[in-house]
C-alpha positions in Angstrom: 25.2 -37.9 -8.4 21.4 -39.8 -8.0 19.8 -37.6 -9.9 22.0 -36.9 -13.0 20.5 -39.9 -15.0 17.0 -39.1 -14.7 17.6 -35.3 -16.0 19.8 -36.7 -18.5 16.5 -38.9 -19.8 14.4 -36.1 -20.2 16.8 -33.5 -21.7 16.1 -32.2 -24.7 18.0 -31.0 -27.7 17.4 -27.5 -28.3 20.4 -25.7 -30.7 23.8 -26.0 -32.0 26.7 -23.6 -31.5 27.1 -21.2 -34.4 29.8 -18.4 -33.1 30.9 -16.7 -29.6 30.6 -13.1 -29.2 32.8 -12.1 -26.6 32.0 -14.0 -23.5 29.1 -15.3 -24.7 28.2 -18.2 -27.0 25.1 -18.0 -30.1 23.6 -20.9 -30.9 21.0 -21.7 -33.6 17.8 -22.7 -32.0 14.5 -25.2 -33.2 11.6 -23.6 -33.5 9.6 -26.6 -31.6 12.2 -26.5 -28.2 13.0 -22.9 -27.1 14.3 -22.5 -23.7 13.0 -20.2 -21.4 15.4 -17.4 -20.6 17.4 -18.8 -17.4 17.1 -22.4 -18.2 20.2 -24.1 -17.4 21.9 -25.7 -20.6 23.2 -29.5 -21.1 26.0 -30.8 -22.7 24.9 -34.4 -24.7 26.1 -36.4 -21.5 24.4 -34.6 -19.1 27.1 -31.9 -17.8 25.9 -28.5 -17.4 27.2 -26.1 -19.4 25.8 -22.7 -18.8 22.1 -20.7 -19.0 20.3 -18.9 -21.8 20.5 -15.4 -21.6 18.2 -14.4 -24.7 15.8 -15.5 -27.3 15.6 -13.5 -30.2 15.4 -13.8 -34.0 12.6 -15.3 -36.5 10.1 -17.7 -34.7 10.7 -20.3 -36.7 14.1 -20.2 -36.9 14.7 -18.7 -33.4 18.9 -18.4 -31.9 19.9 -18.3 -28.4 22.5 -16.5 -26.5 24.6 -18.5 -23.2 26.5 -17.7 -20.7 29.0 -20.7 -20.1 30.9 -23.7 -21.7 31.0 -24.0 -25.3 30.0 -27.3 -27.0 28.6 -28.4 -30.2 25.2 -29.0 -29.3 23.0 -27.8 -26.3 20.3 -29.3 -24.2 17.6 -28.5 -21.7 15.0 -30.2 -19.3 11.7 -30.4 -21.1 10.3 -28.7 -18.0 12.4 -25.4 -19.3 10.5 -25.1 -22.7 8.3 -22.3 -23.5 5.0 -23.4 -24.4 3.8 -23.8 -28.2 3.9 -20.5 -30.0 0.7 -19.1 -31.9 0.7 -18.2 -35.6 
């Protein structure tokens, strides 16, 4: 796999796992790395685990729903960020 290292470099974290709600898994965001709905999810090694399915709750404590594998924390590629949010 040649280019699993290089994603793994740029991942970044972007929530823990709080609960699963039926097939899907909510995770408690950071308000400075929210995924765009779609992105694909990371486990801390690199495996992918799933995609983000919504964003919803307080900007600046935001949570994320995904559809996948459950872990204790959740990564992206910096590429699937939304942009800075205005206040």
């Amino acid at each position: 796999m040649k280019g699993t290292g290089s994603t793994f470099k740029k991942l970044v974290f972007v929530g823990e796992y709080m609960h699963s709600v039926g097939r899907y898994i909510v995770a408690q965001g950071r308000a400075d790395a929210v995924p765009r709905i779609g992105a694909t999810v990371f486990d801390k090694y690199g495996r992918r685990l799933g995609v983000v399915t919504d964003v919803f709750g307080p900007v600046r404590s935001p949570f994320l729903t995904l559809k996948g594998n459950k872990a204790q924390q959740y990564f992206a590629r910096g590429s699937d960020l939304l942009g800075k949010v205005s206040r």
